[in-house]
C-alpha positions in Angstrom: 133.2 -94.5 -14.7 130.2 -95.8 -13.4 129.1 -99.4 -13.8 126.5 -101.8 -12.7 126.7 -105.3 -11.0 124.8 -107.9 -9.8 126.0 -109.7 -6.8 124.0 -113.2 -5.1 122.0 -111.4 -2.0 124.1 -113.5 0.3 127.1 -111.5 -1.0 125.5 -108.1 -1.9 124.0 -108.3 2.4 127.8 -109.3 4.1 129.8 -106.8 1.6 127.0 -103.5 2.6 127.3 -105.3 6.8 131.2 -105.1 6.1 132.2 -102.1 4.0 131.3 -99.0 5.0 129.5 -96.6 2.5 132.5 -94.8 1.9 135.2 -97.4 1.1 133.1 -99.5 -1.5 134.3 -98.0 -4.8 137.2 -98.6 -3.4 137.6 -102.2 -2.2 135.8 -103.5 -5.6 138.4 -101.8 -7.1 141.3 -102.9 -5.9 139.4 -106.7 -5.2 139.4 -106.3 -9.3 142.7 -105.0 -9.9 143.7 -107.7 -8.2 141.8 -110.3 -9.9 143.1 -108.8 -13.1 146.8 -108.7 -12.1 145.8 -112.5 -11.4 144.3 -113.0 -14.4 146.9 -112.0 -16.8 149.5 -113.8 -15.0 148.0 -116.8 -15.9 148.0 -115.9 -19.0 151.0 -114.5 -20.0 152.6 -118.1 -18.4 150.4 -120.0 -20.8 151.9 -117.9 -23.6 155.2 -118.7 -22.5 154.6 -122.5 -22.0 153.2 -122.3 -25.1 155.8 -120.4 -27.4 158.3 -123.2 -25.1 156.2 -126.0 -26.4 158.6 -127.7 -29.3 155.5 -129.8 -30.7 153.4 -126.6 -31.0 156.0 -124.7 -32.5 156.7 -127.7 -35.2 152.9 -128.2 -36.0 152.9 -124.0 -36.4 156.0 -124.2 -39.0 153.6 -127.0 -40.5 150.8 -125.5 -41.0 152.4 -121.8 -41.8 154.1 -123.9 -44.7 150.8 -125.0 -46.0 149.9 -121.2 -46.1 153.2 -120.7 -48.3 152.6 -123.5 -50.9 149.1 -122.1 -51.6 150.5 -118.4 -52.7 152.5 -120.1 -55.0 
């Protein structure tokens, strides 16, 4: 797939003086997979610290209770 970017010109001018023509695809790929791999690290431990979190979890069975009394 192809996609567009916009990079600052101080970046765009070292990543073309660095990267030779053939192995850009390439390197922005894997500089994003591993951004991404990054990226839902940090999330997945904010999920955990979150479902670990006993306050959150009681002010959840709080308000979930609220949603029962109104189907009543």
């Amino acid at each position: 797939m192809r996609m567009t970017f916009s990079l600052p010109d101080a970046l765009a001018h070292r990543f073309r003086a660095n990267i030779p023509p053939r192995k850009r695809s390439s390197t922005v790929a894997k500089l994003i997979e591993q951004e991404m791999m990054t990226q839902e690290r940090n999330l997945e431990a904010a999920c955990l610290a979150a479902n670990n979190d006993e306050t959150l979890t009681e002010e959840v069975g709080e308000w979930q209770g609220f949603e029962d009394e109104l189907e009543e």
